[in-house]
Every structure is written in C-alpha cells, then in structure tokens.
Backbone atoms as SQL, in Angstrom:
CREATE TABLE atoms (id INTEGER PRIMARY KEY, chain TEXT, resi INTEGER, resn TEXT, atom TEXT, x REAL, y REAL, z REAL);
INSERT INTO atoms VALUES
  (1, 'A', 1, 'UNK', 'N', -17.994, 55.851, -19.073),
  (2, 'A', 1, 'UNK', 'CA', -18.315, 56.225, -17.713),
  (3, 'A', 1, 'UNK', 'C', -17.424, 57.400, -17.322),
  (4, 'A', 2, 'UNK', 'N', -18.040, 58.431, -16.816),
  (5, 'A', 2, 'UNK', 'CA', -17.278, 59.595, -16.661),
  (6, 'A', 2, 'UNK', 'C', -16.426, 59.148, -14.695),
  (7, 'A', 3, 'UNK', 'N', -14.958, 59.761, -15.186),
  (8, 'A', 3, 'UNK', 'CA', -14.198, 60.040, -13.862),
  (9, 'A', 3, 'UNK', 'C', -14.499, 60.972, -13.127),
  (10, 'A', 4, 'UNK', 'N', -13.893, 60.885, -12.094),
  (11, 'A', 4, 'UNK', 'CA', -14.149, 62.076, -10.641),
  (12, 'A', 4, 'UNK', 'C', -13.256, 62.760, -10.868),
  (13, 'A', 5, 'UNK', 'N', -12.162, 62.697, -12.076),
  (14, 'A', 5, 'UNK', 'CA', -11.074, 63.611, -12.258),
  (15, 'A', 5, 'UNK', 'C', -11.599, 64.620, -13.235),
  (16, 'A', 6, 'UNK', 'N', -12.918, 64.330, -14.064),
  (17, 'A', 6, 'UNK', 'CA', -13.162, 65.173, -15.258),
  (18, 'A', 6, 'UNK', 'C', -13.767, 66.398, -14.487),
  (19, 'A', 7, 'UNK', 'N', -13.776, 67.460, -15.351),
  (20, 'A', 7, 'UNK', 'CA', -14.363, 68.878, -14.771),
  (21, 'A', 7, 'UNK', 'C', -15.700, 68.547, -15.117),
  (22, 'A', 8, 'UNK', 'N', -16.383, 69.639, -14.166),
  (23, 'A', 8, 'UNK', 'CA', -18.362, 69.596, -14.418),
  (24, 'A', 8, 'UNK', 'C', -18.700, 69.967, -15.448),
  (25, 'A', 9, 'UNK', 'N', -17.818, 71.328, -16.438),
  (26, 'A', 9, 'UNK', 'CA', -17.824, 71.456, -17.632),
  (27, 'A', 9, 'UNK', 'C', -17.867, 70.295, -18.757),
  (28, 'A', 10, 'UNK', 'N', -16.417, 69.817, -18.614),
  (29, 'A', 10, 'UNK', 'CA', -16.645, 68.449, -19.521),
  (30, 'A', 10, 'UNK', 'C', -18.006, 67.563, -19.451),
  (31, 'A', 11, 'UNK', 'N', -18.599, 67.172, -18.450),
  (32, 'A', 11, 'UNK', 'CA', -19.667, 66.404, -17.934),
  (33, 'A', 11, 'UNK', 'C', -20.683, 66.869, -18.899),
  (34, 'A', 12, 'UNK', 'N', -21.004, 68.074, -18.394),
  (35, 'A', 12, 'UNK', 'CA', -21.788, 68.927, -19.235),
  (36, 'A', 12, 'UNK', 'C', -22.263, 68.716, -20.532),
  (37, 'A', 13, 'UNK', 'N', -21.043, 69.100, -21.283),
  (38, 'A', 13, 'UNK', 'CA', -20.651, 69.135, -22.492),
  (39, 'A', 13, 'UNK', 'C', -20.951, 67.923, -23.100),
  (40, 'A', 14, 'UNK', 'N', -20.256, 67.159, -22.727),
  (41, 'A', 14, 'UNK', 'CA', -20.471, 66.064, -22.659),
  (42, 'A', 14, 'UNK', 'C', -22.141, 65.084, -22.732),
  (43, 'A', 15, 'UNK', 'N', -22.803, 65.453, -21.641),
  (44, 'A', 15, 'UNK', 'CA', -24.230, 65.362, -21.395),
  (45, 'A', 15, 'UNK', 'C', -25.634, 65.840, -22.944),
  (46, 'A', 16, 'UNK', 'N', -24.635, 67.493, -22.786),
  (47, 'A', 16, 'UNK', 'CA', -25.493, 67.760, -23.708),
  (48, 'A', 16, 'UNK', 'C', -25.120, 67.081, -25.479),
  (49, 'A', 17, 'UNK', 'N', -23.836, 66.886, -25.628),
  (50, 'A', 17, 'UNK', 'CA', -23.683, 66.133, -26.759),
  (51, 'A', 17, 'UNK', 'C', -24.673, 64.865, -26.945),
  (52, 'A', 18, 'UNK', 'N', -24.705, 63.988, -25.429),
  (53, 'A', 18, 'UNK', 'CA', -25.507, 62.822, -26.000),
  (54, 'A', 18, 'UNK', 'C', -27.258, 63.027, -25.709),
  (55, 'A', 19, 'UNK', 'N', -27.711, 64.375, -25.798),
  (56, 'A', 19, 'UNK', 'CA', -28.819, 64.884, -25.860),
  (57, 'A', 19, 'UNK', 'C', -29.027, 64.840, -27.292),
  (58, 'A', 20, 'UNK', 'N', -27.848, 65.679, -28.032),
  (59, 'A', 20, 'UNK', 'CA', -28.970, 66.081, -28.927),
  (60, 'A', 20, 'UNK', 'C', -28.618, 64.997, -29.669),
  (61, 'A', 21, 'UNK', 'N', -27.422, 64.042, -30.186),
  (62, 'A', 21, 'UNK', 'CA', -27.607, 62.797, -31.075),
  (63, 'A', 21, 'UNK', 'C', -28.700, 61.826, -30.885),
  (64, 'A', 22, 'UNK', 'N', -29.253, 61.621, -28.974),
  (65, 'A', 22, 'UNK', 'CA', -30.608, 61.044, -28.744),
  (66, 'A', 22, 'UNK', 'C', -31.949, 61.892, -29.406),
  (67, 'A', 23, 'UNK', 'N', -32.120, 62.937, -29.679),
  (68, 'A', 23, 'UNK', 'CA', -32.875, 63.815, -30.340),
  (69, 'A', 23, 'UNK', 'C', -32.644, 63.664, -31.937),
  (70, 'A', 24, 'UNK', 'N', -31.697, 63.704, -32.252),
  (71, 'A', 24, 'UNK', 'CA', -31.216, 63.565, -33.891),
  (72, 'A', 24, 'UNK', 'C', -31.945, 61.890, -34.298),
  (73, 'A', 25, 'UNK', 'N', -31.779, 60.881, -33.483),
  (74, 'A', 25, 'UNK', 'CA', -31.748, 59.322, -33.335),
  (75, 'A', 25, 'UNK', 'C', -33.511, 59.139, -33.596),
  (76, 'A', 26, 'UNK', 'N', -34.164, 59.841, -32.174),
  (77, 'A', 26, 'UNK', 'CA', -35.541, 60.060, -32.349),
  (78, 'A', 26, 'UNK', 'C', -36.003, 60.883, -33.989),
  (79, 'A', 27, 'UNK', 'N', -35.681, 61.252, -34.087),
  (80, 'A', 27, 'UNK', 'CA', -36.197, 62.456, -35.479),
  (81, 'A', 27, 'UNK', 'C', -36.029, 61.983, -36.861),
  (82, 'A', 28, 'UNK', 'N', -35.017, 60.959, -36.948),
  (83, 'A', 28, 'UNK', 'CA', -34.609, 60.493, -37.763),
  (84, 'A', 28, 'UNK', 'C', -35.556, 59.086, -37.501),
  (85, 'A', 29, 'UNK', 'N', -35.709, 58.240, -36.348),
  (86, 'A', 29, 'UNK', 'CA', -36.590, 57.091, -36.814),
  (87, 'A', 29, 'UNK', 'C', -38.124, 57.265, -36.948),
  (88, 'A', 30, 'UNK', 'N', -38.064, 58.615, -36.454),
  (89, 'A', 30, 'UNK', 'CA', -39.575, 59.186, -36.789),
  (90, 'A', 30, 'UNK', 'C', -39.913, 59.330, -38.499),
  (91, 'A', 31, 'UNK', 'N', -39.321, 59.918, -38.438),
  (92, 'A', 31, 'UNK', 'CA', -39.065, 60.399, -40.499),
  (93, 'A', 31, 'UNK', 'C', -38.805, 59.032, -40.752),
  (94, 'A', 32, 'UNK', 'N', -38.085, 57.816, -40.544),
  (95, 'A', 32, 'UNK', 'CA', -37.646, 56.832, -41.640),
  (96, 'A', 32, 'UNK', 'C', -39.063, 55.599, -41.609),
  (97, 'A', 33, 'UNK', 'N', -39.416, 56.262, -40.677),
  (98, 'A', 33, 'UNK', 'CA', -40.996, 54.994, -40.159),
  (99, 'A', 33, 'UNK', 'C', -42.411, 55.852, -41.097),
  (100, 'A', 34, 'UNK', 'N', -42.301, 57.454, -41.229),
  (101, 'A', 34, 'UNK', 'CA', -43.682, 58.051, -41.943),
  (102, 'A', 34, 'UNK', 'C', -43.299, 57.962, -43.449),
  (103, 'A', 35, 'UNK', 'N', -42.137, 57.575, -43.710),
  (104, 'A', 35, 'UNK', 'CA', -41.189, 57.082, -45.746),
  (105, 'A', 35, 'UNK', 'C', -41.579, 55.544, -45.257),
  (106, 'A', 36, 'UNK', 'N', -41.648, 54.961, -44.294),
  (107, 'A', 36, 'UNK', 'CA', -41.761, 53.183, -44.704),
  (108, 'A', 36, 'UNK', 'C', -43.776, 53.204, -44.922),
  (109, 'A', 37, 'UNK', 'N', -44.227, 53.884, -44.185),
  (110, 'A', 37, 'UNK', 'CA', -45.414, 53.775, -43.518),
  (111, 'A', 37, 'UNK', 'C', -46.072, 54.480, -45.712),
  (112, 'A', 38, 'UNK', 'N', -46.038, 55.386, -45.562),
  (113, 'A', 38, 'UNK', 'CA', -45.899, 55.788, -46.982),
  (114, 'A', 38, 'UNK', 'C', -46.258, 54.703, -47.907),
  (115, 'A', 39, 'UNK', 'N', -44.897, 54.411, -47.987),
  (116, 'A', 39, 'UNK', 'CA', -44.639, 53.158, -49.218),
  (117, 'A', 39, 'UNK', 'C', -45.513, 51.934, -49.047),
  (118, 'A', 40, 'UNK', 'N', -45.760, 51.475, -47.701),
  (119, 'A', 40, 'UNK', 'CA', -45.937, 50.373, -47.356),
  (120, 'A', 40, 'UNK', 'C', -47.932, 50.959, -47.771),
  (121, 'A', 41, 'UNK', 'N', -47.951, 52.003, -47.439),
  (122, 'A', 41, 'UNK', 'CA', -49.722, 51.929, -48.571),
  (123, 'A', 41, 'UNK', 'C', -49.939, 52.216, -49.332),
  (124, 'A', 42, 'UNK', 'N', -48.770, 53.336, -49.961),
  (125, 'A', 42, 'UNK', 'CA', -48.561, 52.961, -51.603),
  (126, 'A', 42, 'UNK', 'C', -49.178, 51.924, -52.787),
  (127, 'A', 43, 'UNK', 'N', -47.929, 50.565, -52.169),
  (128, 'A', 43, 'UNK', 'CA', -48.066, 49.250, -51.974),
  (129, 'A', 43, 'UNK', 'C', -49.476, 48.737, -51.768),
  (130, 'A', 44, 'UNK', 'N', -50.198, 48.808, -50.999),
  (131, 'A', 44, 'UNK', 'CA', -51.491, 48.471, -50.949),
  (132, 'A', 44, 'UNK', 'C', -52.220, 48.881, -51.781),
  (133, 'A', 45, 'UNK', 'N', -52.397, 49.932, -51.591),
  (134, 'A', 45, 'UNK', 'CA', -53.711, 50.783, -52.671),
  (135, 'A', 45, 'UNK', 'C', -53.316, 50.382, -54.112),
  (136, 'A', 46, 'UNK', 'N', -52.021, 50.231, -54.866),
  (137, 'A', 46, 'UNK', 'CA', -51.763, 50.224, -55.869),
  (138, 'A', 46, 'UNK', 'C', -52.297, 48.922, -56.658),
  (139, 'A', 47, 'UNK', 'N', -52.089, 47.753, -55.730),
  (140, 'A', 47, 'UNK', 'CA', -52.072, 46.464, -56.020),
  (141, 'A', 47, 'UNK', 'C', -54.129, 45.850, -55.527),
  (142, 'A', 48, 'UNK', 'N', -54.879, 47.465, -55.385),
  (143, 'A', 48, 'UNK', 'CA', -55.874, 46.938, -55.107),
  (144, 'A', 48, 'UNK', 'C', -56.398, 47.011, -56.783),
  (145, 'A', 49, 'UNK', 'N', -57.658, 46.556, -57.218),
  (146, 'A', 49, 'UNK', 'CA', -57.825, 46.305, -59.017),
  (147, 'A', 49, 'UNK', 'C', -58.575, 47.501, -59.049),
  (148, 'A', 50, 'UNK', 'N', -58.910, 48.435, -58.197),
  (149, 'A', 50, 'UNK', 'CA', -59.797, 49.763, -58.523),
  (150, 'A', 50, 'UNK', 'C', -58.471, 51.218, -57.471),
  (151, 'A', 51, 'UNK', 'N', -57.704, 50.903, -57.895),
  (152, 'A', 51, 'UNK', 'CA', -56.659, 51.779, -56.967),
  (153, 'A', 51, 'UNK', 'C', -57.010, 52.437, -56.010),
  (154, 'A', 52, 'UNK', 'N', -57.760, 51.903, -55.024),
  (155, 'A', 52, 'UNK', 'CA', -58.363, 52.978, -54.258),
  (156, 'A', 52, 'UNK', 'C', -58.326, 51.293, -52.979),
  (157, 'A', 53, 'UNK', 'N', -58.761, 52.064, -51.373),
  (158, 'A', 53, 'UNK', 'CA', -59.289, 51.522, -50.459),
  (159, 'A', 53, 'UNK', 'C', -59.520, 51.884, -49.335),
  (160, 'A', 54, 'UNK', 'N', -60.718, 51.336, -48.448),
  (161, 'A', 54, 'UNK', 'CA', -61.241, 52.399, -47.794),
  (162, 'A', 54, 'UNK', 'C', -60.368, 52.545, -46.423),
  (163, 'A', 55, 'UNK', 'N', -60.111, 53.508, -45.886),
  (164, 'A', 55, 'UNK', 'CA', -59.352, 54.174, -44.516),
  (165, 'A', 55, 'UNK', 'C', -59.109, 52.657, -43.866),
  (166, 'A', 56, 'UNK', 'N', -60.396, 52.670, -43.422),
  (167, 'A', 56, 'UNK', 'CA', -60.340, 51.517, -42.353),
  (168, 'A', 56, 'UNK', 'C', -60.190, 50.086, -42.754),
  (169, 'A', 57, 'UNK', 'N', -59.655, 49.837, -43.851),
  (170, 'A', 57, 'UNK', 'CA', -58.964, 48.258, -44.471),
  (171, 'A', 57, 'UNK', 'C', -57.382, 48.957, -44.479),
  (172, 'A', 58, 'UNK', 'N', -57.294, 49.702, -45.642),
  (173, 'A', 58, 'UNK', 'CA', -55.921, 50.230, -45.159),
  (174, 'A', 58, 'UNK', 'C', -54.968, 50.225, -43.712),
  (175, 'A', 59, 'UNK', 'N', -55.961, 50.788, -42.910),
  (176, 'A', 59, 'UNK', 'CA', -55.259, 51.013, -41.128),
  (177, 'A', 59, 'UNK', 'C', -55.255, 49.088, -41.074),
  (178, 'A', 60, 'UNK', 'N', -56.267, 48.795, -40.967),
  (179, 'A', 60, 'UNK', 'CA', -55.963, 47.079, -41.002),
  (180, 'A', 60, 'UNK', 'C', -54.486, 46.417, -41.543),
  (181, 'A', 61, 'UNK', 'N', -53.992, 46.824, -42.937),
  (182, 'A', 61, 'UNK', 'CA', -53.426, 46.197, -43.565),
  (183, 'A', 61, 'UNK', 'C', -51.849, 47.025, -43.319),
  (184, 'A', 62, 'UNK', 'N', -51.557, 48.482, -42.628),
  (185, 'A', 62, 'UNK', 'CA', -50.527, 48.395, -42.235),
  (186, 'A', 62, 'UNK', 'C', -50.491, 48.291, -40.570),
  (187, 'A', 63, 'UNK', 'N', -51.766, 48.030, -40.051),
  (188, 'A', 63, 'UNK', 'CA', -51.291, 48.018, -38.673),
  (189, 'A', 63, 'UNK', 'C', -51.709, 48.804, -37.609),
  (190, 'A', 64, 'UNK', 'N', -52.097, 49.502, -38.631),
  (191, 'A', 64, 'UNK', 'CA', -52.320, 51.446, -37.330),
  (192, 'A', 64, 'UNK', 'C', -53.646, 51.411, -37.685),
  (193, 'A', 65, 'UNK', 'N', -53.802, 52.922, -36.479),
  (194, 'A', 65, 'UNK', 'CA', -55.753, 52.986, -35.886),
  (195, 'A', 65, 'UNK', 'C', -55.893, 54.190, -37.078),
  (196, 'A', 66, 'UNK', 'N', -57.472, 54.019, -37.368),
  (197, 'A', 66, 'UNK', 'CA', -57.800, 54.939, -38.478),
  (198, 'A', 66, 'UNK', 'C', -57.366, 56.160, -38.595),
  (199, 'A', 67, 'UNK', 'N', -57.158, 56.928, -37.430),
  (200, 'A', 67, 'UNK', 'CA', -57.092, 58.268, -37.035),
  (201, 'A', 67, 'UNK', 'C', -55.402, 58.505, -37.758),
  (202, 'A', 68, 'UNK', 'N', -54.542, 57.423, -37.747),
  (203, 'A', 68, 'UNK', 'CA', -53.463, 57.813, -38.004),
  (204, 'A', 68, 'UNK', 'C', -52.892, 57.718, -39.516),
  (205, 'A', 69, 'UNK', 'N', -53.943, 56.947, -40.055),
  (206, 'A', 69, 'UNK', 'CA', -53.778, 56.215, -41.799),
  (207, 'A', 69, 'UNK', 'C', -54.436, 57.712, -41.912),
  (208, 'A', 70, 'UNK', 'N', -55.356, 58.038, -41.752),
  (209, 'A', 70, 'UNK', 'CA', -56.086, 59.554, -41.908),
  (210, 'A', 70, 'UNK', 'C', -54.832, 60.483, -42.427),
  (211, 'A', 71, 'UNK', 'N', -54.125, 60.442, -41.147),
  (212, 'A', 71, 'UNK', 'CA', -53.309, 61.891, -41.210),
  (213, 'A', 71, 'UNK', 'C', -51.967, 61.315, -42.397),
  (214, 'A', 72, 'UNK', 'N', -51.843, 59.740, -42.130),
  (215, 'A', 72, 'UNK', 'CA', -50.524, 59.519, -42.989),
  (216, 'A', 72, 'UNK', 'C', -51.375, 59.953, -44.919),
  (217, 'A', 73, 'UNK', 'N', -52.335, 59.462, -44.725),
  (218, 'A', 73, 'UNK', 'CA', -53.013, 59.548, -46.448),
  (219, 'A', 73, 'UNK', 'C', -52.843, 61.279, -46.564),
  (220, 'A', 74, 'UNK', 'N', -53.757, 62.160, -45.090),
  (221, 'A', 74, 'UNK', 'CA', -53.270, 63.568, -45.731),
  (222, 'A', 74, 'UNK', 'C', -51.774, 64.084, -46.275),
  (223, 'A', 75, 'UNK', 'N', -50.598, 63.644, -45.272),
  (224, 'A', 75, 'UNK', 'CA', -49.597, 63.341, -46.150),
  (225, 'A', 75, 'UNK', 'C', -49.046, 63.505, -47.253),
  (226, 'A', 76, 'UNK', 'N', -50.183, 62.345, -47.621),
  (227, 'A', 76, 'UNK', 'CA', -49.524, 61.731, -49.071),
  (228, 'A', 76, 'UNK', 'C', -50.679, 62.624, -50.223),
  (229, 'A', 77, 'UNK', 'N', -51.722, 63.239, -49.836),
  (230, 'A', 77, 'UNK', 'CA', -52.203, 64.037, -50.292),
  (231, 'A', 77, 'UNK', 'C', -51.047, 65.457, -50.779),
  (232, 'A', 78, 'UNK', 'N', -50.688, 65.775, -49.753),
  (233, 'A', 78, 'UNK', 'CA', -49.652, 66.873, -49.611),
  (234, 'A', 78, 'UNK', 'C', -48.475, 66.632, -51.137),
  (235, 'A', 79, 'UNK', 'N', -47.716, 65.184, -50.722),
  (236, 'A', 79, 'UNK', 'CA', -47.395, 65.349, -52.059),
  (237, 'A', 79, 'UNK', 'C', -47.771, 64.645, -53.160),
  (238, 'A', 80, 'UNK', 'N', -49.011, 64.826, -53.232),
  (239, 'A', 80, 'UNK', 'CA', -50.020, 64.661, -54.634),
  (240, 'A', 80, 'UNK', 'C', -49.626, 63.126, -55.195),
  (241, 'A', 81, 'UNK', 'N', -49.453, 62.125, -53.848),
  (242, 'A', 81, 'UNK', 'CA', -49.107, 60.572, -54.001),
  (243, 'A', 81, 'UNK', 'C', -50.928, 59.683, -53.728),
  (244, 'A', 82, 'UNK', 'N', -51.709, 60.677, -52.965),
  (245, 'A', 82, 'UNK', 'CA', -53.129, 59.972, -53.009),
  (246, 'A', 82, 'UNK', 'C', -54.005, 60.916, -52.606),
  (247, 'A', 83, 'UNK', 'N', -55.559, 60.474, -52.877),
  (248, 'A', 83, 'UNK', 'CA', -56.085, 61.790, -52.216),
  (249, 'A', 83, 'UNK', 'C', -57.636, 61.006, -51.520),
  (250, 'A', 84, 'UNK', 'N', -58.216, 61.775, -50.668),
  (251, 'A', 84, 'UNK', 'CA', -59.491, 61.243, -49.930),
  (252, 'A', 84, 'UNK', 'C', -60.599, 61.083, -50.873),
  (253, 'A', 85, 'UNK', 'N', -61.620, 60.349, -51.432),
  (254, 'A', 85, 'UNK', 'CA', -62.816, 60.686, -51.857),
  (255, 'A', 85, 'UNK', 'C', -64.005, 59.917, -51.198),
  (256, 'A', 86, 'UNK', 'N', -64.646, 60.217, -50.852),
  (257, 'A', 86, 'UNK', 'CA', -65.697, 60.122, -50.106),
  (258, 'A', 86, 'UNK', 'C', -66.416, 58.457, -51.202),
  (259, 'A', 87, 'UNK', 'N', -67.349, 57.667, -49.925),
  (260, 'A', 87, 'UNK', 'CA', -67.787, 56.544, -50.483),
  (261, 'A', 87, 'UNK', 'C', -68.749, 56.606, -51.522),
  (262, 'A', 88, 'UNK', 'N', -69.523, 56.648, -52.639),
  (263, 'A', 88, 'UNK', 'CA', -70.462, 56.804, -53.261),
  (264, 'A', 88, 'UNK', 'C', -71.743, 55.853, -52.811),
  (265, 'A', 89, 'UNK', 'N', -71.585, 54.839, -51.732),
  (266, 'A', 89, 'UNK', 'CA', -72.265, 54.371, -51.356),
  (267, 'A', 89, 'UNK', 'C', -72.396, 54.122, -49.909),
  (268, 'A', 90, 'UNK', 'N', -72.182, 55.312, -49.325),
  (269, 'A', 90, 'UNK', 'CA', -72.431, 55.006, -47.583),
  (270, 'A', 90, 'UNK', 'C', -71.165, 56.364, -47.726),
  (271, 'A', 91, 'UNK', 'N', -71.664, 57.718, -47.211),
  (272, 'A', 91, 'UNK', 'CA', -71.212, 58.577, -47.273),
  (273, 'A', 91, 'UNK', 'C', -70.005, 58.778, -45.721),
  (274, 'A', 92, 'UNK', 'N', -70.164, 57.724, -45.185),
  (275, 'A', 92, 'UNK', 'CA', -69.086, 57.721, -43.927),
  (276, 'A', 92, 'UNK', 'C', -68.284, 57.194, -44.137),
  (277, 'A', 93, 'UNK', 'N', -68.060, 56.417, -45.504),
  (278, 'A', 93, 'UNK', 'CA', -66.838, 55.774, -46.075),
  (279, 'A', 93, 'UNK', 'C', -65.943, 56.337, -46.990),
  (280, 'A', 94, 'UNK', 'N', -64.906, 56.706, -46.446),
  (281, 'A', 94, 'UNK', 'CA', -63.781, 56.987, -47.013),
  (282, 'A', 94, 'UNK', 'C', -62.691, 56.666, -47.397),
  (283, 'A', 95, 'UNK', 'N', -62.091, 56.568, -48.795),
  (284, 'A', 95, 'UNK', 'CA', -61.039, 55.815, -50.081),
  (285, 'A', 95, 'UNK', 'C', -59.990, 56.528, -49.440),
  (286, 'A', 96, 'UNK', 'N', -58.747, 55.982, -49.658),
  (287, 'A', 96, 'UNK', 'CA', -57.676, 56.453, -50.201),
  (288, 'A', 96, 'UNK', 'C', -57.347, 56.152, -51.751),
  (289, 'A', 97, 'UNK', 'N', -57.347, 56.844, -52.664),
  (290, 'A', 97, 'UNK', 'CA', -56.965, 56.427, -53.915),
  (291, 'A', 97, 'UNK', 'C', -55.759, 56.885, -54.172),
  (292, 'A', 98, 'UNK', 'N', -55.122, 56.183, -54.938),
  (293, 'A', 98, 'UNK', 'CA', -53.709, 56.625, -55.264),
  (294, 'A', 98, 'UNK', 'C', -53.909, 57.361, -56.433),
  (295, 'A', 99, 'UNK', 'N', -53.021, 58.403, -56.721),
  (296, 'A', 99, 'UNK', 'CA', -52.811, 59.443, -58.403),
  (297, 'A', 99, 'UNK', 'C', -51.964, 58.566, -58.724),
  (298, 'A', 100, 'UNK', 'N', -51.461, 59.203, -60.314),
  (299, 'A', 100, 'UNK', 'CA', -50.574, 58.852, -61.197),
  (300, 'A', 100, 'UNK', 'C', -49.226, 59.036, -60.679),
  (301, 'A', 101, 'UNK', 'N', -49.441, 59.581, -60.264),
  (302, 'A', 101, 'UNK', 'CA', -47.934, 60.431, -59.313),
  (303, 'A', 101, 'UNK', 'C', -47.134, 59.538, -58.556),
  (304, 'A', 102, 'UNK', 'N', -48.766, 58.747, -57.563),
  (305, 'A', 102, 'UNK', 'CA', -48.248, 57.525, -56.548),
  (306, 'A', 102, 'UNK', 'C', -48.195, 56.379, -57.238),
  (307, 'A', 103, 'UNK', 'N', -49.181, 56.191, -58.191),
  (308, 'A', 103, 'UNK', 'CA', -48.323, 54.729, -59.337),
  (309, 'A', 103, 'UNK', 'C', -47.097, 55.226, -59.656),
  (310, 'A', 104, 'UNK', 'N', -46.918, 56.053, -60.532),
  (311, 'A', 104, 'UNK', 'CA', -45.099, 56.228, -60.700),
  (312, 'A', 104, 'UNK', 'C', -44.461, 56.165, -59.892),
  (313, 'A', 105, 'UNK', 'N', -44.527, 56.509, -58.492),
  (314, 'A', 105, 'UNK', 'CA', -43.805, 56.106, -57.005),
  (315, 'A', 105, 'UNK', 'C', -43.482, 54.832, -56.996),
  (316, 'A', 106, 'UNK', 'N', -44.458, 54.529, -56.839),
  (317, 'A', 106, 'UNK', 'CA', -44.843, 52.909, -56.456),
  (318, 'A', 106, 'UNK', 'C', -43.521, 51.855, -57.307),
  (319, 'A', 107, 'UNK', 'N', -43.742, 52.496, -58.722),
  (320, 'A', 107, 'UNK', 'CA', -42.990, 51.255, -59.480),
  (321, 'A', 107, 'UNK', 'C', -42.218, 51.818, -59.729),
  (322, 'A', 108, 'UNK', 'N', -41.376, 53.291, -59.554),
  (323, 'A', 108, 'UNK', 'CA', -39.815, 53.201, -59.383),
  (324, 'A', 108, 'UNK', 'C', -39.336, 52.794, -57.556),
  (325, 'A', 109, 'UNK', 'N', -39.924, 52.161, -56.684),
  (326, 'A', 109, 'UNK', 'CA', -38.897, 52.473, -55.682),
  (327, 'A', 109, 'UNK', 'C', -38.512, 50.954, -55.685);
C-alpha cells in the first residue's frame, strides 16, 4: 500500500511496473493455454485408429466452439503438427489429421 510520504513519481513508477508484469502474466497464460490446448489434441487425434477427427468432435473433446479448434488446428498446421482435409463423404466435414511430425510430438512429450 503506497504512503502519503512517497513522491507521485515513485507512485508512477511504481504503477507502471505492476502494468507491465500484469501484461507479461496475461501473455504468458495466453501462450501456456495455446502449448496445453495443442497437446491436449495432439493427444486426441493421435489415439483416434484412423489419425484423423472431425473439427466438431475435436472442439467437443477439448472443450472449445468450432471456430476456435479451427484456428488452434491452423496453428498446428503452421508447424506441420496437423493439417485440414476435407470429408470424402459430406463435403462440410472437416478432419484434423495429425502428420508424422505430430506423432513424433505426441510420443516424445
């Protein structure tokens, strides 16, 4: 709790220090939740018997709305851990399949 003896400077200073560690705090549980979120469908897709599953069982099975398994799978597209392929039987259905890349993930972490 700040005194009535400290300067407005200190306050300040002060203020803005516990800005940016609340900013550092946010950024960091942002990043440590899109590495759990990751793994945690990794984990899924890997352990399905055709390595693949569609968007909307996935969003089911970690929790979140399709729109966001979407962007986490592009992601993991990005680093060549899974990629989109379209349903071969009902063309509005869309896989996440895991690569070789994301099995080797998978069973070193």
């Amino acid at each position: 709790m700040a005194h009535s003896n400290q300067s407005p400077l200190l306050k300040t200073s002060w203020e803005q220090v516990a800005a940016a560690v609340s900013a550092i705090d946010a950024s960091i549980g942002k990043w440590l939740a899109a590495q759990h979120n990751e793994y945690r469908a990794l984990e899924h897709i890997s352990a399905s018997p055709t390595h693949e599953l569609r968007i909307t069982e996935l969003a089911q099975k970690l929790g979140l709305n399709q729109s966001s398994v979407t962007r986490l799978v592009g992601r993991m597209e990005d680093k060549n851990l899974a990629f989109r392929d379209t349903c071969p039987d009902d063309a509005r259905g869309i896989f996440a399949v895991i690569t070789d890349h994301g099995l080797e993930t998978v069973a070193h972490i």
